[in-house]
TORNUVO-345030 format. One record per residue (C-alpha): residue number from 1; residue in three letters; x, y, z. Coordinates in steps of 0.1 Angstrom, whole numbers, plus 5000, padded with zeros to 4 digits. Example, Ala and Ser with C-alpha at 12.3 -4.5 7.8 and 13.67 -1.06 7.14 Angstrom:
REM residues 2
1  ala  5123  4955  5078
2  ser  5137  4989  5071
//
This chain:
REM residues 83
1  unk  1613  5820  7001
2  unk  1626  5858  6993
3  unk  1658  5859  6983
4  unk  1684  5888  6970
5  unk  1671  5872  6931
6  unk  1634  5878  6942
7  unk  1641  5912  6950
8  unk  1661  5916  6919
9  unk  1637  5898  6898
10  unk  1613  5923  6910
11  unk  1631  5952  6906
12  unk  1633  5946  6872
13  unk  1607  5939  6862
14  unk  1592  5968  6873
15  unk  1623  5988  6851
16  unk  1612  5969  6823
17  unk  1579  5979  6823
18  unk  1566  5945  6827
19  unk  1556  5952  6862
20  unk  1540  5987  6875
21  unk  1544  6005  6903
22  unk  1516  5995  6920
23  unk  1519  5956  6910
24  unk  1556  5959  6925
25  unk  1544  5980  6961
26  unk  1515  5957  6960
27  unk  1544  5926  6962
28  unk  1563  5939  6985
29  unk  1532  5947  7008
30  unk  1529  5910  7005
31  unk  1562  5900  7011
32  unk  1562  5920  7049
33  unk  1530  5903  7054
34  unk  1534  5870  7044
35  unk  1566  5865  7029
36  unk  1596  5839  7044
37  unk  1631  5858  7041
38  unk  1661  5840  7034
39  unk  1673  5834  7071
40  unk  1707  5844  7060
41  unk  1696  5879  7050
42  unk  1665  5887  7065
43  unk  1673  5917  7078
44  unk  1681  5933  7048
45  unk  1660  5919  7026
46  unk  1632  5929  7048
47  unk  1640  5962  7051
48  unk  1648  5969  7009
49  unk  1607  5952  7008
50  unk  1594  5976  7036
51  unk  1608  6006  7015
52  unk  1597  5993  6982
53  unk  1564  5986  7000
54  unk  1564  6025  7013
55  unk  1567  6036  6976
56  unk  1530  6042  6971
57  unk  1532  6073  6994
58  unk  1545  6103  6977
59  unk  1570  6114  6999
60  unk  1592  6078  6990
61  unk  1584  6076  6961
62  unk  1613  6055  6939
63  unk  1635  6070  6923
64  unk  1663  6058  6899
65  unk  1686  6069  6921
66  unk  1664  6049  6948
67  unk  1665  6014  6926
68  unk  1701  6020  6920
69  unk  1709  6022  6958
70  unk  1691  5994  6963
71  unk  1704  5971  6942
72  unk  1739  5980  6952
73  unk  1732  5971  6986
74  unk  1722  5933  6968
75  unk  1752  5929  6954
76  unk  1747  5943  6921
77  unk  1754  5973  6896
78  unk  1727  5988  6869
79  unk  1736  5991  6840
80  unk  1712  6011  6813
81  unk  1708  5993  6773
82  unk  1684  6012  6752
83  unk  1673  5990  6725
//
């Protein structure tokens, strides 16, 4: 089951380099195709997955400002930590 933690999961993973852009649009490609929301949030889960999935296509492309956006609307704040 997707939840808000997938997403986030996800999300940073692909800000900490352990994921690319293409591994995380290929996911949430997935996740609209075969992917069980959590019934309490599907609708915006599923629409933060559709645009992550539309990230391959230049014109929504993701930006920090995009990640940050979205991860407000889960509940939670980015904070940077350069190490």
């Amino acid at each position: 089951m997707i939840t808000r933690n997938t997403v986030l999961e996800k999300i940073l993973g692909y800000l900490n380099h352990e994921l690319s852009r293409a591994q995380l649009v290929d996911w949430a490609e997935e996740a609209m195709h075969e992917g069980e929301f959590d019934p309490r949030e599907s609708l915006l889960l599923s629409e933060i997955v559709a645009r992550i999935g539309a990230a391959d296509v230049e014109d929504f492309a993701l930006t920090w400002e995009d990640l940050d956006s979205i991860l407000a609307r889960l509940g939670f704040t980015a904070k940077v930590l350069v190490a």
